[in-house]
PDB file of N, H, CA, C and O in Angstrom:
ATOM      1  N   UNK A   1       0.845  -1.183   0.000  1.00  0.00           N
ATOM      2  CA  UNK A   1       0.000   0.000   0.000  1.00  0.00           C
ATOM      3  C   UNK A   1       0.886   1.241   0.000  1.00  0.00           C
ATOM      4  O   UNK A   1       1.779   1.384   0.835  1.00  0.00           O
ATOM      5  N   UNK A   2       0.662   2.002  -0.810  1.00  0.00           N
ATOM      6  H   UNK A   2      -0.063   1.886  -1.489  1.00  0.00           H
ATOM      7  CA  UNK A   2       1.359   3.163  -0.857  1.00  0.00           C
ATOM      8  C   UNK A   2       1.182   4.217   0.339  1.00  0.00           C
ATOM      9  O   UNK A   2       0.054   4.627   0.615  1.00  0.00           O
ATOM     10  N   UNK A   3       2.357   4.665   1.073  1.00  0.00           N
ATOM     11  H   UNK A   3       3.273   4.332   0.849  1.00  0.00           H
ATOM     12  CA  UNK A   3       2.421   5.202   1.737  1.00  0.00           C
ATOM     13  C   UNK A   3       2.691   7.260   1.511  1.00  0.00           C
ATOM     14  O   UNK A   3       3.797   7.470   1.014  1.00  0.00           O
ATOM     15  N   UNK A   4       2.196   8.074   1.686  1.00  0.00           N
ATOM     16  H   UNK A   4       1.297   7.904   2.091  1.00  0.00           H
ATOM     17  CA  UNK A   4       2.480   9.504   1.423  1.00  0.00           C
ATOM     18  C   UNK A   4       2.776  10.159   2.739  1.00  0.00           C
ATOM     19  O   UNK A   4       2.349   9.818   3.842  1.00  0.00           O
ATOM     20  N   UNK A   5       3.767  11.392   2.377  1.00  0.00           N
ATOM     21  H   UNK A   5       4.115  11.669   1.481  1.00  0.00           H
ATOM     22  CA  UNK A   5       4.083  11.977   3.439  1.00  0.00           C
ATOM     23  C   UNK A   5       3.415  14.122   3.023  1.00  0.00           C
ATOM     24  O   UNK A   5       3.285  14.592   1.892  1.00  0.00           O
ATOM     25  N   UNK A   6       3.207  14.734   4.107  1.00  0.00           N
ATOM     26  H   UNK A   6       3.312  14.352   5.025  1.00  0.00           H
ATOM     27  CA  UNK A   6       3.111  15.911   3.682  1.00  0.00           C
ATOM     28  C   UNK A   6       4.017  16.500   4.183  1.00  0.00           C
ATOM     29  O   UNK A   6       4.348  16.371   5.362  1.00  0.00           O
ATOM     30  N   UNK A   7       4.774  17.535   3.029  1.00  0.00           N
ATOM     31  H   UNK A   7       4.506  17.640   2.072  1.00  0.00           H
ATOM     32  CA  UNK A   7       6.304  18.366   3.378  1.00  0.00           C
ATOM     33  C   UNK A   7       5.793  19.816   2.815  1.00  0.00           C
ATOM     34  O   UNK A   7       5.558  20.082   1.636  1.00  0.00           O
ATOM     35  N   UNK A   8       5.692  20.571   3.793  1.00  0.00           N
ATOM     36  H   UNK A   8       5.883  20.355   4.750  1.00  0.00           H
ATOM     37  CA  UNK A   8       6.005  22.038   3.594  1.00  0.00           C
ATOM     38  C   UNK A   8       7.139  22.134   2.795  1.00  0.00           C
ATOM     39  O   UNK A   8       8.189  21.554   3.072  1.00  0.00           O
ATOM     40  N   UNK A   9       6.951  22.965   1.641  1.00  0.00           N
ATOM     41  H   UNK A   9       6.098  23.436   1.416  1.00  0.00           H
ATOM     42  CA  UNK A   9       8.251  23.290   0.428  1.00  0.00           C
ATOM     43  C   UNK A   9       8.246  24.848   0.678  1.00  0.00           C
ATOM     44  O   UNK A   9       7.250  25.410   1.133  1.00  0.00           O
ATOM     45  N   UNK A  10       9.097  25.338   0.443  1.00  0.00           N
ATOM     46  H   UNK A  10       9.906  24.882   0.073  1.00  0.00           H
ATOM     47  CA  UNK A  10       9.815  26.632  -0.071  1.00  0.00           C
ATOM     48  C   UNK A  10       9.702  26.539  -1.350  1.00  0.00           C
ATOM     49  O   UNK A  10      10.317  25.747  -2.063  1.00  0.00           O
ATOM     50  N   UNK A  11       8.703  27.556  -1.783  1.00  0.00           N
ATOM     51  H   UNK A  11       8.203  28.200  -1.203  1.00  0.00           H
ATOM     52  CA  UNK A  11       8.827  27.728  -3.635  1.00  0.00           C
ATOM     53  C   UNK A  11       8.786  29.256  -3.880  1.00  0.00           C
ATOM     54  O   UNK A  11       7.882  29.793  -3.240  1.00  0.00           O
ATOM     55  N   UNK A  12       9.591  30.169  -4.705  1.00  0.00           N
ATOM     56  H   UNK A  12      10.325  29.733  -5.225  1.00  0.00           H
ATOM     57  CA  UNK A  12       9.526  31.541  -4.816  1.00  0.00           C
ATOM     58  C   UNK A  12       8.962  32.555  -3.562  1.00  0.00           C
ATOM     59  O   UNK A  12       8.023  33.313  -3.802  1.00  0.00           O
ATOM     60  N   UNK A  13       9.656  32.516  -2.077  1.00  0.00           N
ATOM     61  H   UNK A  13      10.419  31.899  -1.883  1.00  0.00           H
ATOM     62  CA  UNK A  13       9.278  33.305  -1.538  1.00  0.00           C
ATOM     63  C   UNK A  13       7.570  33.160  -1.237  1.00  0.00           C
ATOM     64  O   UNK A  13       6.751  34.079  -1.234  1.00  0.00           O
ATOM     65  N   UNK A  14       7.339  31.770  -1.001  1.00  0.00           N
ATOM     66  H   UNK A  14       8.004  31.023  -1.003  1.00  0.00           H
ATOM     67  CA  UNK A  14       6.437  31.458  -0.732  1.00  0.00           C
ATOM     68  C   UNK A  14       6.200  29.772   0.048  1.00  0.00           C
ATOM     69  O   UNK A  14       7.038  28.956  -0.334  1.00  0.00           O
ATOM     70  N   UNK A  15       5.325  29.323   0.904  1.00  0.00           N
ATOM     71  H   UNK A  15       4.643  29.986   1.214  1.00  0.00           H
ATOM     72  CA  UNK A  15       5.518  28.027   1.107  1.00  0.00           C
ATOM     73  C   UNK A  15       4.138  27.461   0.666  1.00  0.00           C
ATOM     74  O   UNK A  15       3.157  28.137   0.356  1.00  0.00           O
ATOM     75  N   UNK A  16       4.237  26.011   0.694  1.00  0.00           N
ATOM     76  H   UNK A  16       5.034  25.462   0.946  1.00  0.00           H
ATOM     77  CA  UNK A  16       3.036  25.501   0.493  1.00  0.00           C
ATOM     78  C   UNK A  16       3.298  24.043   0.831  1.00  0.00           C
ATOM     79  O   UNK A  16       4.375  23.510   0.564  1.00  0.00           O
ATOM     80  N   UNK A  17       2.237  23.372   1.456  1.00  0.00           N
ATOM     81  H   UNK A  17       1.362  23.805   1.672  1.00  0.00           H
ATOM     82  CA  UNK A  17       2.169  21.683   1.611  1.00  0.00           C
ATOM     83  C   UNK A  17       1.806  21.251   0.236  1.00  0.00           C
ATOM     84  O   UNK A  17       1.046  21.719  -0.612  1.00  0.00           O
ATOM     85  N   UNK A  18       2.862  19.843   0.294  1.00  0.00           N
ATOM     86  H   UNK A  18       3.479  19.463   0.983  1.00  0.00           H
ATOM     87  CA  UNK A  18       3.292  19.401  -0.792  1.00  0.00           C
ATOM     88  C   UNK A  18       3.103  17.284  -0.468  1.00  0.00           C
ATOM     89  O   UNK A  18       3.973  16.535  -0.025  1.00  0.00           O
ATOM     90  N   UNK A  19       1.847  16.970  -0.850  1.00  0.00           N
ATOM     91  H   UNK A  19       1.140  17.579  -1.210  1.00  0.00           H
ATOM     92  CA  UNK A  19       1.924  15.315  -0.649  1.00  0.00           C
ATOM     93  C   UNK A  19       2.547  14.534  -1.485  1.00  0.00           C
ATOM     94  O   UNK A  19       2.176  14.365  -2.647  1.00  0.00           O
ATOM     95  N   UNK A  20       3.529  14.003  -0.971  1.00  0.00           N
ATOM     96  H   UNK A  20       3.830  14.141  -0.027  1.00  0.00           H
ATOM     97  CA  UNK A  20       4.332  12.776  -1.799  1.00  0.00           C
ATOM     98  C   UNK A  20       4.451  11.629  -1.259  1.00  0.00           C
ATOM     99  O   UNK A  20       4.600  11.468  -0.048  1.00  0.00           O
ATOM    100  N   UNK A  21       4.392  10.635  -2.179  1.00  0.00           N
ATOM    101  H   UNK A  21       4.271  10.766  -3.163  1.00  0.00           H
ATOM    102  CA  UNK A  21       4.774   9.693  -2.499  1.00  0.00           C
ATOM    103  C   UNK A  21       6.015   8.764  -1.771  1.00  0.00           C
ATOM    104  O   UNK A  21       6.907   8.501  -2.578  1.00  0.00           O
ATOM    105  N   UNK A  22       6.222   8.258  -0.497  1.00  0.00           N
ATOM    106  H   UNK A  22       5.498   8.472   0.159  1.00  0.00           H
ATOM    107  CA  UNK A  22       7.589   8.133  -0.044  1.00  0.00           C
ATOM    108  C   UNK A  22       8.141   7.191  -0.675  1.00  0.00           C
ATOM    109  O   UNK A  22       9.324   6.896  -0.510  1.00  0.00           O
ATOM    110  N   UNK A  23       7.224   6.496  -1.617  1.00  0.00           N
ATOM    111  H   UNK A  23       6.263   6.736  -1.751  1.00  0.00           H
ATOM    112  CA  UNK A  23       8.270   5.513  -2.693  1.00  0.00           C
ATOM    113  C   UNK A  23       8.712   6.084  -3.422  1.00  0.00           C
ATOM    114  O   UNK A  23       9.534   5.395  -4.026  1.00  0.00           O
ATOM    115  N   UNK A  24       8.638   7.490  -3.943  1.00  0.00           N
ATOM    116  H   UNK A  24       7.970   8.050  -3.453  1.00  0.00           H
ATOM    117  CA  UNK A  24       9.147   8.866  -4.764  1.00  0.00           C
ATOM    118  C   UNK A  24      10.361   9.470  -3.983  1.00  0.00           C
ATOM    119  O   UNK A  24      11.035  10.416  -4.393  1.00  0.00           O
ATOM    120  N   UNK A  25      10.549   8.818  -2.830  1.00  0.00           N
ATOM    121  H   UNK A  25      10.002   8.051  -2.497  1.00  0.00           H
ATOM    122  CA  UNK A  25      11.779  10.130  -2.407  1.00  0.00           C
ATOM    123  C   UNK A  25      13.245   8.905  -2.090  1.00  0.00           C
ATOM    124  O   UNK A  25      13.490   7.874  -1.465  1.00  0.00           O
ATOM    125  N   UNK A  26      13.798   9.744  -2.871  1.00  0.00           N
ATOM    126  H   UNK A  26      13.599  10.582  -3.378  1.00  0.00           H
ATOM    127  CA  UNK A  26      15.395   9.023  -2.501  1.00  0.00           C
ATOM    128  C   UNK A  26      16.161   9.152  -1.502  1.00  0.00           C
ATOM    129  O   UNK A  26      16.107   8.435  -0.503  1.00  0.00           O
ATOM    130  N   UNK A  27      17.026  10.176  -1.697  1.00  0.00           N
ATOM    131  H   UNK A  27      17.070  10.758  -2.509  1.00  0.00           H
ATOM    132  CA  UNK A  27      17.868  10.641  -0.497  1.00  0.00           C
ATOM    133  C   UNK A  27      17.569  12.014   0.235  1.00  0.00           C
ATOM    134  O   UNK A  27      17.191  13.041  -0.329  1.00  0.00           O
ATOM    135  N   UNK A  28      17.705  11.922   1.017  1.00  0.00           N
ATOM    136  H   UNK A  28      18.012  11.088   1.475  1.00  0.00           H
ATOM    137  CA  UNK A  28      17.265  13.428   2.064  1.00  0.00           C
ATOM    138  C   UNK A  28      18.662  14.152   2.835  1.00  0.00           C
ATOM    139  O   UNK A  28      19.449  13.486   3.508  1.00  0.00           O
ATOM    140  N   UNK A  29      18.764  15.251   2.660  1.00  0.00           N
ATOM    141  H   UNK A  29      18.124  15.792   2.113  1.00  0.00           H
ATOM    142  CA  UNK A  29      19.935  15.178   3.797  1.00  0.00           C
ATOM    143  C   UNK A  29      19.520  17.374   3.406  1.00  0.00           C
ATOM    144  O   UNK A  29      18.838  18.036   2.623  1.00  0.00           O
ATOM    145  N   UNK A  30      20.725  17.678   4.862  1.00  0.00           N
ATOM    146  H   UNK A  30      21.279  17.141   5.499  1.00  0.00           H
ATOM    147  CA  UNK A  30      20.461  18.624   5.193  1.00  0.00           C
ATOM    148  C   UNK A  30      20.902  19.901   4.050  1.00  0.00           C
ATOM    149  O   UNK A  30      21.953  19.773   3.422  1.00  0.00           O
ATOM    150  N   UNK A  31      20.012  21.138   3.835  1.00  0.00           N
ATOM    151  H   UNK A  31      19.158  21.243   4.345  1.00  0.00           H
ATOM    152  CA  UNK A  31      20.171  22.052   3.290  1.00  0.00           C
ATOM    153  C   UNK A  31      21.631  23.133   4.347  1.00  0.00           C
ATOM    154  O   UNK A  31      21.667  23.601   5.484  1.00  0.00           O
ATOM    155  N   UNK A  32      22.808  23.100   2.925  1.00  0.00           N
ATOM    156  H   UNK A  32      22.778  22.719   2.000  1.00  0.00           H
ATOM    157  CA  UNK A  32      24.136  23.323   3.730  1.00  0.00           C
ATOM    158  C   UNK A  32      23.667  25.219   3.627  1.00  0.00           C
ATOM    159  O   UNK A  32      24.552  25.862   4.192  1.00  0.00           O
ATOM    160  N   UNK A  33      22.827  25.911   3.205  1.00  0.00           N
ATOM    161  H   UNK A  33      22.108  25.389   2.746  1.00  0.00           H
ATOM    162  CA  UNK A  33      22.740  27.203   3.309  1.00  0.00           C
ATOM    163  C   UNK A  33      21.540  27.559   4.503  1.00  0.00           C
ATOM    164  O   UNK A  33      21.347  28.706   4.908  1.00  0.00           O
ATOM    165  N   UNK A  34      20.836  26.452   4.945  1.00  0.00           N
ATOM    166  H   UNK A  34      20.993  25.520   4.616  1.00  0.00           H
ATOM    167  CA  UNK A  34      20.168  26.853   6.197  1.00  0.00           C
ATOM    168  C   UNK A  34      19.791  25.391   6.747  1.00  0.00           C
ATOM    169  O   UNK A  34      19.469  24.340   6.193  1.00  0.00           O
ATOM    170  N   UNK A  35      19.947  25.732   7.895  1.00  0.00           N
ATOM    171  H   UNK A  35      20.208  26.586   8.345  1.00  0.00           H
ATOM    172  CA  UNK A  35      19.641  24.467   9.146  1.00  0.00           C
ATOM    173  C   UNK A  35      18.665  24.148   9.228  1.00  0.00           C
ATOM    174  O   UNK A  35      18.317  22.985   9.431  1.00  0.00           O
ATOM    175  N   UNK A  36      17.853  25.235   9.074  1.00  0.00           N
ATOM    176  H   UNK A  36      18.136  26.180   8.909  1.00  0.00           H
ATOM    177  CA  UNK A  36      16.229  25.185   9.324  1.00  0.00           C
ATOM    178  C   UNK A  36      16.056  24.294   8.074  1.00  0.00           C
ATOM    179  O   UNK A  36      16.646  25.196   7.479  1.00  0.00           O
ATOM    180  N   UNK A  37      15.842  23.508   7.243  1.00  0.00           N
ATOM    181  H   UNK A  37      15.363  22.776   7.726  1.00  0.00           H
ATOM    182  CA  UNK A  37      15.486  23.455   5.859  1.00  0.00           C
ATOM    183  C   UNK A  37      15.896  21.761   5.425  1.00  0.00           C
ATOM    184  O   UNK A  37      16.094  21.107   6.449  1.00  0.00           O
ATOM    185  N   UNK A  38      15.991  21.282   4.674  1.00  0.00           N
ATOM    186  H   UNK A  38      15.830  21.813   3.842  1.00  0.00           H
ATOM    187  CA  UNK A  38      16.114  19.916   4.222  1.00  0.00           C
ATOM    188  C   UNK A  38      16.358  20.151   2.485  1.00  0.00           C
ATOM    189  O   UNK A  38      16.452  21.209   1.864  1.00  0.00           O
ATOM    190  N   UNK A  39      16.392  19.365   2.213  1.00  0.00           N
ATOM    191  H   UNK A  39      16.316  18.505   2.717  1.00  0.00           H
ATOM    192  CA  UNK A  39      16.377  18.909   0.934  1.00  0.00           C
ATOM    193  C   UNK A  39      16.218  17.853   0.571  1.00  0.00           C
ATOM    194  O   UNK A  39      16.929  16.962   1.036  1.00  0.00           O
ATOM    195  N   UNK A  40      15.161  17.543  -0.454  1.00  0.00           N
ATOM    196  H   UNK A  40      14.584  18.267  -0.831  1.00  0.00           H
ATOM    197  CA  UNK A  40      14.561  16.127  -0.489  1.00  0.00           C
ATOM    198  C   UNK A  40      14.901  16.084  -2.051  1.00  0.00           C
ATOM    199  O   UNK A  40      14.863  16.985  -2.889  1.00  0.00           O
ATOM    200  N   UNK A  41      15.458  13.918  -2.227  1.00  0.00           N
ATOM    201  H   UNK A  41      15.490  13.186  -1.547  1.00  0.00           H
ATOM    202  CA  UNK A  41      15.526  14.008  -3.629  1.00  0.00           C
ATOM    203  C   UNK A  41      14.634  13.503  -4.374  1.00  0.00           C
ATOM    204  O   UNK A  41      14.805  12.291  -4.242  1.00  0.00           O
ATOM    205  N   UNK A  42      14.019  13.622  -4.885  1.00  0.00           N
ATOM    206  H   UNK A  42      13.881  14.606  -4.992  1.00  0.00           H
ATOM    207  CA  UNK A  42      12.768  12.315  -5.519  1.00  0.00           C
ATOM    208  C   UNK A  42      13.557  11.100  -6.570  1.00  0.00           C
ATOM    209  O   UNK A  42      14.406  11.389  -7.414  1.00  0.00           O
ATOM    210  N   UNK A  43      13.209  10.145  -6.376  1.00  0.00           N
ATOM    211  H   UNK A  43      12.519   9.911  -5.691  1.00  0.00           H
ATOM    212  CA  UNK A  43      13.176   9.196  -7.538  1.00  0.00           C
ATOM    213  C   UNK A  43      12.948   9.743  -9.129  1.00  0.00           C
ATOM    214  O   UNK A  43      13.410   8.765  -9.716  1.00  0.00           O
ATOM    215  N   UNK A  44      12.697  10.308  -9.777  1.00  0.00           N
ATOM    216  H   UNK A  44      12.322  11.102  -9.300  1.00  0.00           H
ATOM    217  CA  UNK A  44      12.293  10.503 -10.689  1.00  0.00           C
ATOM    218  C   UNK A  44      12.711  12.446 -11.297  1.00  0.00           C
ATOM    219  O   UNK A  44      12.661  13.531 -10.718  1.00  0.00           O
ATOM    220  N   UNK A  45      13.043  12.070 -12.512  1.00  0.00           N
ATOM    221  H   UNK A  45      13.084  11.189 -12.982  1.00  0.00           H
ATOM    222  CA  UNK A  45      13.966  13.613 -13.455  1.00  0.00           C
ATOM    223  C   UNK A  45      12.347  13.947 -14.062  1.00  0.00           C
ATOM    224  O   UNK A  45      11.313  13.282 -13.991  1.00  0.00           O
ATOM    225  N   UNK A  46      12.735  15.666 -14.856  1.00  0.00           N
ATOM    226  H   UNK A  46      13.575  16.206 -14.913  1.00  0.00           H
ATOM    227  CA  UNK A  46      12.309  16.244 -14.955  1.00  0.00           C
ATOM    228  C   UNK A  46      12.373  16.067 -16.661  1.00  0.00           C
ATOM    229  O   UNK A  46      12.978  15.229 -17.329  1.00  0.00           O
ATOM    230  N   UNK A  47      11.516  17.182 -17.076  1.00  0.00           N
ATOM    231  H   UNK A  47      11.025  17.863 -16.533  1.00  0.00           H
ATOM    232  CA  UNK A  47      11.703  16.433 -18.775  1.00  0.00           C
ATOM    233  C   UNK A  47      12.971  16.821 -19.634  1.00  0.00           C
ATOM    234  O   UNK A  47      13.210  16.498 -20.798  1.00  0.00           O
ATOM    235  N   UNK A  48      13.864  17.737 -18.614  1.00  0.00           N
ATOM    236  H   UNK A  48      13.670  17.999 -17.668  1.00  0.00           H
ATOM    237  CA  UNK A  48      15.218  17.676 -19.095  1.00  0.00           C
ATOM    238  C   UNK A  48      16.205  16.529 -18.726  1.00  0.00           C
ATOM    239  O   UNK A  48      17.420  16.618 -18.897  1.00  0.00           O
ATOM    240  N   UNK A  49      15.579  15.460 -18.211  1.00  0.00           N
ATOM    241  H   UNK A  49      14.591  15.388 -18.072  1.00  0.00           H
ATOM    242  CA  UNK A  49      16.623  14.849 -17.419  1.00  0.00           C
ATOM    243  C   UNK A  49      17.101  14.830 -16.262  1.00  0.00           C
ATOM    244  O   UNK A  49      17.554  13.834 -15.699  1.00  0.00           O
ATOM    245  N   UNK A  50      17.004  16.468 -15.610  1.00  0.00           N
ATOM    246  H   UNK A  50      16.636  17.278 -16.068  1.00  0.00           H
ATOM    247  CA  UNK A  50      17.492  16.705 -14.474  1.00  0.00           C
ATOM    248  C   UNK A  50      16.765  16.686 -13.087  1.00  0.00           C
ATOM    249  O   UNK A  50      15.990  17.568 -12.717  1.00  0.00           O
ATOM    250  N   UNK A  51      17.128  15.507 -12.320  1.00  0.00           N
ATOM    251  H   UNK A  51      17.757  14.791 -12.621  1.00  0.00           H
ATOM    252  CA  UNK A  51      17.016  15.135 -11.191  1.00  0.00           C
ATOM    253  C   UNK A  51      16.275  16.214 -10.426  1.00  0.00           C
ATOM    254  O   UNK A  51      16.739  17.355 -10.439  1.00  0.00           O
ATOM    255  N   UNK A  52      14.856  15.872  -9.579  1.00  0.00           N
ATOM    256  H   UNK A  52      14.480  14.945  -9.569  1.00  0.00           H
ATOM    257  CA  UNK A  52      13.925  16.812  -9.121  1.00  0.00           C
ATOM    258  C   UNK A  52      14.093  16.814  -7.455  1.00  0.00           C
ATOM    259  O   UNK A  52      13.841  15.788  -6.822  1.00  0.00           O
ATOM    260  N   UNK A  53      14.617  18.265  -6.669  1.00  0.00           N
ATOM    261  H   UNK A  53      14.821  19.098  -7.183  1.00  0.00           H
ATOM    262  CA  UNK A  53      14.706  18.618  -5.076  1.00  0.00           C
ATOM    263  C   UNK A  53      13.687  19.479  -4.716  1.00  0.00           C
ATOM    264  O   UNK A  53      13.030  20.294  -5.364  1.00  0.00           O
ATOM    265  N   UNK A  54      13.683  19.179  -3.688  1.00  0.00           N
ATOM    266  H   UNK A  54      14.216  18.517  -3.162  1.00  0.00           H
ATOM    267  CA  UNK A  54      12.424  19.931  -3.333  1.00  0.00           C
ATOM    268  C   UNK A  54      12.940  20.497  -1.877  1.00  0.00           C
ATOM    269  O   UNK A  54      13.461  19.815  -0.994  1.00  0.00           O
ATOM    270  N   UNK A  55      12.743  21.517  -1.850  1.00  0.00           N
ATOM    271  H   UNK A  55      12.319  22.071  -2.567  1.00  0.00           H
ATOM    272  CA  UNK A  55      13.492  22.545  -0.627  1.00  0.00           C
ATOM    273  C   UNK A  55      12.275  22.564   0.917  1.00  0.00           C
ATOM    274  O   UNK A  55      11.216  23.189   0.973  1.00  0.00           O
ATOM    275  N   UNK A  56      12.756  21.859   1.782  1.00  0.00           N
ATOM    276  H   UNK A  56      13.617  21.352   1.736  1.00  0.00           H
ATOM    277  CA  UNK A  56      11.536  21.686   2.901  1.00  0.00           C
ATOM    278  C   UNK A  56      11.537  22.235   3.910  1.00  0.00           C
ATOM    279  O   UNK A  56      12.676  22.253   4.376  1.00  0.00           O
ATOM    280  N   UNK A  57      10.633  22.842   4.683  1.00  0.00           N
ATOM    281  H   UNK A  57       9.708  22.827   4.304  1.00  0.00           H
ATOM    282  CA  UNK A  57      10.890  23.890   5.656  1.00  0.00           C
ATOM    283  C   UNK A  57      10.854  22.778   6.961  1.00  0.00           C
ATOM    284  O   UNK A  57      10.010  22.898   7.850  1.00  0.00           O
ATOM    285  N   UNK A  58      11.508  22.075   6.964  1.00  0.00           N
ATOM    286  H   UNK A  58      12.193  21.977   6.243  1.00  0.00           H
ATOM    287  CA  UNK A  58      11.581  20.860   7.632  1.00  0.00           C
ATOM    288  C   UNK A  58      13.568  20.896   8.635  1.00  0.00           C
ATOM    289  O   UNK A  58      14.478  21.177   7.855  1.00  0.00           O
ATOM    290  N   UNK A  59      13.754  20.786   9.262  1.00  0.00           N
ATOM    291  H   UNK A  59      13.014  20.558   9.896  1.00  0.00           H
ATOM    292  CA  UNK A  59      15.280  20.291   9.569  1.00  0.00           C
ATOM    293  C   UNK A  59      15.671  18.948   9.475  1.00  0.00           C
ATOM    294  O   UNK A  59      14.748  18.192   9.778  1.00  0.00           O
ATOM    295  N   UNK A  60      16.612  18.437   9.191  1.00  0.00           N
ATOM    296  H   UNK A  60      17.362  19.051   8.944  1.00  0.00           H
ATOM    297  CA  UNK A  60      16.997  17.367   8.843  1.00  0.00           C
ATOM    298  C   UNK A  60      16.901  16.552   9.621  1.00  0.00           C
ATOM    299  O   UNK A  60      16.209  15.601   9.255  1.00  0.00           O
ATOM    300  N   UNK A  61      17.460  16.471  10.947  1.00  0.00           N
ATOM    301  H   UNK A  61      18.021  17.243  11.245  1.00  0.00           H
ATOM    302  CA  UNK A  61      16.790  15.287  12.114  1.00  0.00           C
ATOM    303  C   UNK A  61      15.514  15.316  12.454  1.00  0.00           C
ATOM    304  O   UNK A  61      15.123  14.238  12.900  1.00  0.00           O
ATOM    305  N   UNK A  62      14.458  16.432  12.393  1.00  0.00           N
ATOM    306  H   UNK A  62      14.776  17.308  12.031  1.00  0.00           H
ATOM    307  CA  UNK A  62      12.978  16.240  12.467  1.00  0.00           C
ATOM    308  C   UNK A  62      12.534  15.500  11.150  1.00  0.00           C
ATOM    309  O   UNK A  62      11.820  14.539  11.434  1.00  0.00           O
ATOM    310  N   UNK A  63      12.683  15.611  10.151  1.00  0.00           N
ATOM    311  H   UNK A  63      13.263  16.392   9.920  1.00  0.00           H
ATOM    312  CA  UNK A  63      12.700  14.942   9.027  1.00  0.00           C
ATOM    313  C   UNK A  63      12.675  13.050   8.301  1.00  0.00           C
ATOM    314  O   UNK A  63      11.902  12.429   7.571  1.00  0.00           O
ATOM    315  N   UNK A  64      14.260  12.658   9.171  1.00  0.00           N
ATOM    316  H   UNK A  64      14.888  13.162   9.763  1.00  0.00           H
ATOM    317  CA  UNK A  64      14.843  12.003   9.054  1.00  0.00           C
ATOM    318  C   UNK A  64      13.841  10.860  10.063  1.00  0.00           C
ATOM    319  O   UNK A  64      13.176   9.867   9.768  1.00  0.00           O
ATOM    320  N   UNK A  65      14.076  11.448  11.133  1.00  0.00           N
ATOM    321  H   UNK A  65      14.615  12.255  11.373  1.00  0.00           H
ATOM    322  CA  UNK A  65      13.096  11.155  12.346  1.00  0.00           C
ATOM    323  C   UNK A  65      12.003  10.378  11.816  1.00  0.00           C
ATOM    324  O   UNK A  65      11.983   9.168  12.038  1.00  0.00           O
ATOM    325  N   UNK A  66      10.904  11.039  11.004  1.00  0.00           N
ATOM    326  H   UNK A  66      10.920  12.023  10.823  1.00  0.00           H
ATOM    327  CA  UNK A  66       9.491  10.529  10.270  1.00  0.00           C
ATOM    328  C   UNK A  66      10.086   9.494   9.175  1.00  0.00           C
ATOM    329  O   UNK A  66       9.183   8.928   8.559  1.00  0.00           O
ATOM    330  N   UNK A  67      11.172   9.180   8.853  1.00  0.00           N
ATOM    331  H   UNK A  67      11.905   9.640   9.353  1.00  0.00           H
ATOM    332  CA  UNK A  67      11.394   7.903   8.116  1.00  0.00           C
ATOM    333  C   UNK A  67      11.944   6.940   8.597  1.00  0.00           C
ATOM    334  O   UNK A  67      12.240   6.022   7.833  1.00  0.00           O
ATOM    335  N   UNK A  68      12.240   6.841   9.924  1.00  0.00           N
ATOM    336  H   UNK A  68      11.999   7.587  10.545  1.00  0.00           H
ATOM    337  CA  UNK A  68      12.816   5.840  11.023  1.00  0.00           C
ATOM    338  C   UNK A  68      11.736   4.850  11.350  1.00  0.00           C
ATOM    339  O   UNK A  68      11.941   3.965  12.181  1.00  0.00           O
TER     340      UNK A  68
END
């Protein structure tokens, strides 16, 4: 059964909840320009090819935490 998670994103000076897919997310680890923040990778590129992050108003051990 597919499991989803909801992640507050940072998009243009704006936030918004964002439901995904946790069979969609790859690697997670911390945003090195703020603590407060995460960075999530998804499974799956964009129609250039290039690999899709998603910027989370999340910290990385609160984060990490919900996939333990």
């Amino acid at each position: 059964m597919a499991q989803f998670i909801e992640l507050t994103i940072s998009a243009e000076e704006e936030t918004k909840t964002q439901v995904v897919n946790t069979d969609n997310i790859g690697r997670i680890y911390p945003n090195p320009q703020n603590s407060r923040q995460s960075i999530v990778e998804l499974n799956y590129h964009s129609i250039g090819d290039a690999p899709v992050y998603l910027e989370v108003e999340t910290p990385y051990d609160a984060l990490r935490l919900k996939f333990l």
